[in-house]
C-alpha positions as CSV (number, residue, x, y, z in Angstrom):
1,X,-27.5,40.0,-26.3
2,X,-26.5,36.4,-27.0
3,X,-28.0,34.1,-27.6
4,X,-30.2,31.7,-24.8
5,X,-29.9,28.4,-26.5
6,X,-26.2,29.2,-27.1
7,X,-26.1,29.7,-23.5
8,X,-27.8,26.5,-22.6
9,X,-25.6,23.9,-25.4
10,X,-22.8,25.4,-24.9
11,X,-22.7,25.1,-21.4
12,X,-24.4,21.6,-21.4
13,X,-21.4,20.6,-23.4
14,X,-19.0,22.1,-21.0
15,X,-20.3,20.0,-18.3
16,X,-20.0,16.9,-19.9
17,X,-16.2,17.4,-20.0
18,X,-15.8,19.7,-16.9
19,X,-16.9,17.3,-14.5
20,X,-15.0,15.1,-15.8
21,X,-12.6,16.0,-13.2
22,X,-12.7,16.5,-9.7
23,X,-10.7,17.8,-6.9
24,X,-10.4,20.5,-4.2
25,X,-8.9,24.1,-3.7
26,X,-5.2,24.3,-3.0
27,X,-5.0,24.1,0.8
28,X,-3.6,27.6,2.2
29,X,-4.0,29.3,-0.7
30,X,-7.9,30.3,-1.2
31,X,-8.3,30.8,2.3
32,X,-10.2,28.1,3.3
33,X,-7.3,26.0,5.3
34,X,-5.8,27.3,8.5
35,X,-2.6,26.6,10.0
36,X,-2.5,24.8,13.0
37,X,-0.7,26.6,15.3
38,X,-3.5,29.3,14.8
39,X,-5.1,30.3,18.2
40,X,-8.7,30.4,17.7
41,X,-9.5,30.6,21.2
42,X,-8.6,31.3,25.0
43,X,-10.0,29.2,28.4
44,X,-8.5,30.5,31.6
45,X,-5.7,32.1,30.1
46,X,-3.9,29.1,28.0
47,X,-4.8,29.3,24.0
48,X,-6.5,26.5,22.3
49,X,-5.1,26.2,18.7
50,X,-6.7,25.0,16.0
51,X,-4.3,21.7,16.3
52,X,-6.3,21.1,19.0
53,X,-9.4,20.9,17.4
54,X,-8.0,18.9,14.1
55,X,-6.8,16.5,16.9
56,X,-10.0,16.5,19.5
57,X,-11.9,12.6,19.8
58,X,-15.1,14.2,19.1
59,X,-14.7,17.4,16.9
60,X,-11.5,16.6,14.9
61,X,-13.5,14.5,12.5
62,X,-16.1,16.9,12.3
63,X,-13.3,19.5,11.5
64,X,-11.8,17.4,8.8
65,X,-15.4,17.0,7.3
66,X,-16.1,20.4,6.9
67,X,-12.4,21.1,5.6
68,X,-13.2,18.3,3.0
69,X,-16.3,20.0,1.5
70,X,-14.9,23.4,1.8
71,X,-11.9,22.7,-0.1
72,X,-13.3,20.4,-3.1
73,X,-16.7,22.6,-3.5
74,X,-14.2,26.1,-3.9
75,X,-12.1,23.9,-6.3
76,X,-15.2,22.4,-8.1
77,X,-16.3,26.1,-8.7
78,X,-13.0,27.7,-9.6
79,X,-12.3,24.3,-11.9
80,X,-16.2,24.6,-13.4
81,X,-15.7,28.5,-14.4
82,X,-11.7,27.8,-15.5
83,X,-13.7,25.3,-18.4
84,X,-16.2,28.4,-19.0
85,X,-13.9,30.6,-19.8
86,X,-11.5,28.3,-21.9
87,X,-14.3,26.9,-23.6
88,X,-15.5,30.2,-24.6
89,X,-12.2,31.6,-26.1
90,X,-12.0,28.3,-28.1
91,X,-15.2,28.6,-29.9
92,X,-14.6,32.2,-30.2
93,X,-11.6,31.6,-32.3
94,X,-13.3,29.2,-34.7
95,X,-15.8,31.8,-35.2
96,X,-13.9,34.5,-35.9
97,X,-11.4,32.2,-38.0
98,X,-14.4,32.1,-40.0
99,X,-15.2,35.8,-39.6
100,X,-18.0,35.5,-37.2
101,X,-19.1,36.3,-33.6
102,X,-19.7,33.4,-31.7
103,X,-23.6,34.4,-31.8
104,X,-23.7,34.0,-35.2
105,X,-21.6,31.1,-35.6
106,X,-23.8,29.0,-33.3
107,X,-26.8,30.3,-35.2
108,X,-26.1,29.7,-38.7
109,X,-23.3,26.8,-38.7
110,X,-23.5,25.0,-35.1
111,X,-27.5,24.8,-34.7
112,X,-27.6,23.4,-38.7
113,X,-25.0,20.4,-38.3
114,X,-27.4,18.5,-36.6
115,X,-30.5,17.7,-38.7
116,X,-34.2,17.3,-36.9
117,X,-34.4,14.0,-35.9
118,X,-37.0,11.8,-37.3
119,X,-39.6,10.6,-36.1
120,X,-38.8,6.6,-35.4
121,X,-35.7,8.6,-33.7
122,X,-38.0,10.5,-31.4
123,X,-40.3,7.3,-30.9
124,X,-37.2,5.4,-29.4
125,X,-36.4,8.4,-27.4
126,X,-40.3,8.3,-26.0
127,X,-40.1,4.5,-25.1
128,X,-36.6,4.8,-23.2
129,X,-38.3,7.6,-21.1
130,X,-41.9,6.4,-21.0
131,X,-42.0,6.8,-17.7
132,X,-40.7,10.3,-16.9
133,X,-43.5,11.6,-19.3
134,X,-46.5,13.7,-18.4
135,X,-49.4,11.7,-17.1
136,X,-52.4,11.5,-20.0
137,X,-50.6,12.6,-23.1
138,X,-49.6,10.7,-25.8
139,X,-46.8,10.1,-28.3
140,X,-48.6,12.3,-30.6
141,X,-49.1,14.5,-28.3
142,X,-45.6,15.5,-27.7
143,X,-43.7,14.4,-30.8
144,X,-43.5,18.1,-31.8
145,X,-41.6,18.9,-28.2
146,X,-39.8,15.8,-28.1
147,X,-38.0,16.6,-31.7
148,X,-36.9,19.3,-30.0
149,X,-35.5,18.0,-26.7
150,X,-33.7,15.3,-28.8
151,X,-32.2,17.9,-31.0
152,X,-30.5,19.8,-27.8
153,X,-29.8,16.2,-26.5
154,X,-27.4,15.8,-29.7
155,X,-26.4,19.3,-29.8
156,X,-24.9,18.6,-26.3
157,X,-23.3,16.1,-26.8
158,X,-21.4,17.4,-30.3
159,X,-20.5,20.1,-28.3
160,X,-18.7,17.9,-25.5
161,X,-16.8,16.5,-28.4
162,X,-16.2,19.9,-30.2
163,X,-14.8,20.9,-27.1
164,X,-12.6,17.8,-26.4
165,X,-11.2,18.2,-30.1
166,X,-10.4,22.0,-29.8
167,X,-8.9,21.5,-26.5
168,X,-6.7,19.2,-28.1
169,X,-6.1,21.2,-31.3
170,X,-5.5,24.2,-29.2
171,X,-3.0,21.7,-26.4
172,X,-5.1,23.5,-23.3
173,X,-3.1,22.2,-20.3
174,X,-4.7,22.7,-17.2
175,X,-2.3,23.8,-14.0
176,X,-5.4,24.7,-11.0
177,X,-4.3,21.7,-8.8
178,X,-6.3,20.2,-6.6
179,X,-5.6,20.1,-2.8
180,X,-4.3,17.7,-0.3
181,X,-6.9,17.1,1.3
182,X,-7.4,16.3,5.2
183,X,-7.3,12.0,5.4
184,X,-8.3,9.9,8.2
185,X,-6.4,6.6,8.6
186,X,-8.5,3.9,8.5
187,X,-7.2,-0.2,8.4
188,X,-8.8,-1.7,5.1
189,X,-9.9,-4.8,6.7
190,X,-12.8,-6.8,5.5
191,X,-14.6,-8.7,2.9
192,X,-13.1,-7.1,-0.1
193,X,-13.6,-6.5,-3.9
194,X,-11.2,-5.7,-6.4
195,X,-7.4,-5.8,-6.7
196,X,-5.3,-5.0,-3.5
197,X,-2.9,-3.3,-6.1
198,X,-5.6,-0.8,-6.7
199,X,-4.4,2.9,-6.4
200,X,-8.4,3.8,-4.6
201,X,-9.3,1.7,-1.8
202,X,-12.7,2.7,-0.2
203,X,-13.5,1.4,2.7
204,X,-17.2,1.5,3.4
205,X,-19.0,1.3,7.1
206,X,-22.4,0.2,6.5
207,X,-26.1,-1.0,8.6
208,X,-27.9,-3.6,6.4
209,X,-30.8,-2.6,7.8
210,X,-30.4,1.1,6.8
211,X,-32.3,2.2,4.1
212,X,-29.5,4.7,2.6
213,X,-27.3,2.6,2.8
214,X,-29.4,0.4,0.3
215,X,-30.1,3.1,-1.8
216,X,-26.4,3.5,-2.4
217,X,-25.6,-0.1,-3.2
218,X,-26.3,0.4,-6.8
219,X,-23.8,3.4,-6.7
220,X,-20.8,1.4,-5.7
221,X,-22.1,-1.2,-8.0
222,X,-22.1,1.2,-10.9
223,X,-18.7,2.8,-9.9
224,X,-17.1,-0.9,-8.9
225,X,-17.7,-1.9,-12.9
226,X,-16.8,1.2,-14.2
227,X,-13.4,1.3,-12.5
228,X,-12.9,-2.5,-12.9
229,X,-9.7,-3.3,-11.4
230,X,-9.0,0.7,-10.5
231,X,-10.6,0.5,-7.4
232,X,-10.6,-1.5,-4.2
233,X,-13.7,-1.6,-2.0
234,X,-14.0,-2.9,1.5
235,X,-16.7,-3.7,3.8
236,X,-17.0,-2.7,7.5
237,X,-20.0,-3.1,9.6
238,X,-21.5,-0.5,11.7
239,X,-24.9,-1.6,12.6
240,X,-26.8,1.3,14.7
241,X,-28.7,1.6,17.9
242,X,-31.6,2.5,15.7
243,X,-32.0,-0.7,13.8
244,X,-32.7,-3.7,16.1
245,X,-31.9,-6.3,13.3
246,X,-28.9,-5.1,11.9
247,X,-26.6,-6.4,14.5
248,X,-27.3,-9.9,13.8
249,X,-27.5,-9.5,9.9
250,X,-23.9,-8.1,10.3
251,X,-23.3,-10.9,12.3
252,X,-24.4,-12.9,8.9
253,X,-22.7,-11.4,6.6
254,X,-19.3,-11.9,8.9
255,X,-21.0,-16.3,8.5
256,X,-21.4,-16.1,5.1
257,X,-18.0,-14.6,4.4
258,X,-16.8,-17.8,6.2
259,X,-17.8,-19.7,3.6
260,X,-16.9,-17.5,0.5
261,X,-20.7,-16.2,-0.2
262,X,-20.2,-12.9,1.8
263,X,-21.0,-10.3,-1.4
264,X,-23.8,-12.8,-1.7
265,X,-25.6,-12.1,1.1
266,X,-24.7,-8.5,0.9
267,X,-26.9,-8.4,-2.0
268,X,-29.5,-10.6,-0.5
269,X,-30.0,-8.1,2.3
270,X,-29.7,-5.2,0.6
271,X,-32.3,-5.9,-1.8
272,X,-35.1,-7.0,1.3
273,X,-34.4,-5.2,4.3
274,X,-38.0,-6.3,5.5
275,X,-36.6,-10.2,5.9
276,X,-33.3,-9.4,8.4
277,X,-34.9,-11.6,10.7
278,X,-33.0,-14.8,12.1
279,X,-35.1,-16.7,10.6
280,X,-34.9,-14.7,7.4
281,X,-31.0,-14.9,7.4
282,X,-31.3,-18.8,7.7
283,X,-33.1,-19.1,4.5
284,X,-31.2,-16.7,3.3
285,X,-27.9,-18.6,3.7
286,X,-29.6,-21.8,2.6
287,X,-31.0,-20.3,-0.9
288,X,-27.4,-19.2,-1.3
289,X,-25.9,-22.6,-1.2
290,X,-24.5,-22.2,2.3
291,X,-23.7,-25.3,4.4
292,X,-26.6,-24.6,6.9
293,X,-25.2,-26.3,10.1
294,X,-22.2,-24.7,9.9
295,X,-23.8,-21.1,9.1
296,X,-26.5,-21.8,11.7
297,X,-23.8,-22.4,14.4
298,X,-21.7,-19.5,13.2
299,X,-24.7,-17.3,14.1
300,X,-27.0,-18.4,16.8
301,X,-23.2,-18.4,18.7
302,X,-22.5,-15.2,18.3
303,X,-19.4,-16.0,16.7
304,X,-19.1,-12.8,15.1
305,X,-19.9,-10.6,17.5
306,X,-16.5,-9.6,17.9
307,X,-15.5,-8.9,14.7
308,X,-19.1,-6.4,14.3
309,X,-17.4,-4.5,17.4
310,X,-14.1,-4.3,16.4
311,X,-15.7,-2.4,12.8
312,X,-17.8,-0.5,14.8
313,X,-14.8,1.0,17.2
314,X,-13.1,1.7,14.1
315,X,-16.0,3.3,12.3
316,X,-16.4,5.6,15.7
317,X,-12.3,6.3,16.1
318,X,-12.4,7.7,12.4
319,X,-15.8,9.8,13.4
320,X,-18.4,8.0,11.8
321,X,-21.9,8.8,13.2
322,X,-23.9,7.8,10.8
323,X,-24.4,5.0,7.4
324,X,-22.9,5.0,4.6
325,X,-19.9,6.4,5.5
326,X,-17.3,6.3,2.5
327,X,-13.3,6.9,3.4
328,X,-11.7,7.5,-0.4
329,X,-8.1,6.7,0.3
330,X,-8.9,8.3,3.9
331,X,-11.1,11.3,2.7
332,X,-14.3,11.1,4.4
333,X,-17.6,11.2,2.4
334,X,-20.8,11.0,4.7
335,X,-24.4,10.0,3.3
336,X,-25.6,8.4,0.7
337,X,-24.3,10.4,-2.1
338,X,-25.3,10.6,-5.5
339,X,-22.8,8.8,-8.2
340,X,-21.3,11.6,-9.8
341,X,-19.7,13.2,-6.2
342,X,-17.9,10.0,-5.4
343,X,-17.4,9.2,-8.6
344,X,-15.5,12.8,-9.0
345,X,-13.6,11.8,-5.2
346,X,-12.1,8.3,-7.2
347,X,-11.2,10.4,-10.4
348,X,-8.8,13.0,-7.8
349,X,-7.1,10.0,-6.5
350,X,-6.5,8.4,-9.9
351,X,-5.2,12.0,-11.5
352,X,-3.2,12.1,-7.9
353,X,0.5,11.8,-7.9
354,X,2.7,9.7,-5.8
């Protein structure tokens, strides 16, 4: 039987480059897409093809979501076990090249190149992640463990780059290609950030006064600088039913965007959704800098009322019904999502050709 921990690195180690990449199942050939001239049912005689659902006001973009996650997750399984199996046959051949079994590779040459970490090592470790320890014990009382998980912590991480190197070495060229996946046309108009040259454009329909859509703020933060001038994001409002002040916070960000401060007050909001107020977005406006009369008009007015609606009929032609709603260069990604999914959803468009 092999080995657990061999198991666990290895593995650990293929992640860190497998999902590296991202991507969907070729459409039509995994049995996931159908064609559209399929009849997939009947109503007083006359067929109703699956065209007609693609294309219905209310289910199409349903139908289009579902296609979306059907495609990428069978490509982000067949893609993850692809790696397995590549990755395996490469440390298998530096084994044997050295006239071992993988097992006993691992156990004699892999799990010695690291050295135990010592104990100011571990110490850092326990400071960075102070908080995610158990309740009640102490440094000393874990150190022993703690060597440990910062051992398999390093382990992983040489194996990422063993793998990277041997891939190299061994010029592995992937050919699994990823789908073309269903798109929804949707106009990139709004308060923007980054260059319009950029080959991603997301565009983003958001309620300010919607707690997921807060949570996921530091998400497109963290992908905005990590794609620096890569990506192109753009703002549209869809305040719902359900929140009674984010109409009129909307309504501010649309005022403060008159006056060059609109990511400003996006973050203002965002980071106290208990002061959406009118009175809150005044001093908000004010602590920003903002000419006050000529915010206060913009609002009270309802100057930007028009502008809210005309996001929010686009948000509900596309088939948003909900916040955040992300459209990657037209593929639609619903929810507040962790970083690593829309992250993986830039990466396919990058690696996309044309």
């Amino acid at each position: 039987m092999k080995s657990r921990t061999l198991h666990a690195v290895a593995l650990a180690g293929l992640c860190a480059v497998a999902c590296k990449t991202g991507g969907g199942a070729p459409a039509g050939k995994g049995g996931v897409s159908i064609d559209p001239g399929t009849k997939v049912a009947e109503m007083d005689g006359q067929p109703i093809t699956y065209a007609e659902m693609q294309s219905d006001k209310d289910v199409g973009p349903k139908v289009r979501q579902v296609e979306v996650k059907a495609l990428t997750d069978l490509y982000d399984q067949r893609r993850t076990l692809l790696d397995e199996m590549i990755s395996r046959r490469l440390l298998e051949n530096e084994a044997k090249a050295k006239g071992k079994t993988l097992d006993q590779w691992f156990q004699t040459e892999y799990m010695n190149s690291v050295p135990d970490p010592g104990d100011d090592e571990v110490k850092a470790f326990y400071e960075e992640h102070k908080g995610q320890m158990p309740q009640g014990q102490s440094f000393e009382d874990l150190k022993a463990r703690l060597k440990g998980v910062v051992k398999q912590q390093k382990l992983r991480e040489n194996m990422g780059k063993m793998l990277d190197q041997l891939r190299e070495k061994h010029h592995v060229q992937v050919a699994l290609q990823p789908p073309e996946l269903p798109r929804v046309e949707v106009e990139a108009k709004g308060p923007a950030r980054g260059p319009g040259s950029a080959k991603v454009t997301i565009v983003e329909f958001s309620d300010f006064q919607c707690p997921y859509c807060s949570r996921e703020a530091p998400v497109i933060e963290r992908l905005m600088k990590e794609y620096d001038g890569k990506v192109r994001l753009v703002f549209r409002n869809y305040p719902l039913d359900i929140h009674p002040l984010a109409a009129k916070a909307a309504e501010a960000g649309a005022c403060a965007a008159d006056q060059g401060k609109f990511w400003e007050m996006h973050d203002k909001m965002f980071s106290d959704q208990q002061k959406l107020a009118v009175e809150d977005l005044k001093n908000h406006a004010k602590s920003l800098g903002l000419d006050p009369v000529k915010f206060n008009k913009c609002l009270d007015g309802g100057e930007k009322k028009p502008l809210i609606d005309e996001d929010q009929k686009a948000g509900n032609e596309a088939g948003v019904n909900g916040t955040p709603a992300f459209f990657v260069n037209g593929i639609f990604i619903n929810g507040a999502v962790p970083y690593d999914q829309i992250k993986q959803a830039v990466e396919r468009e990058l690696k996309r050709k044309g």
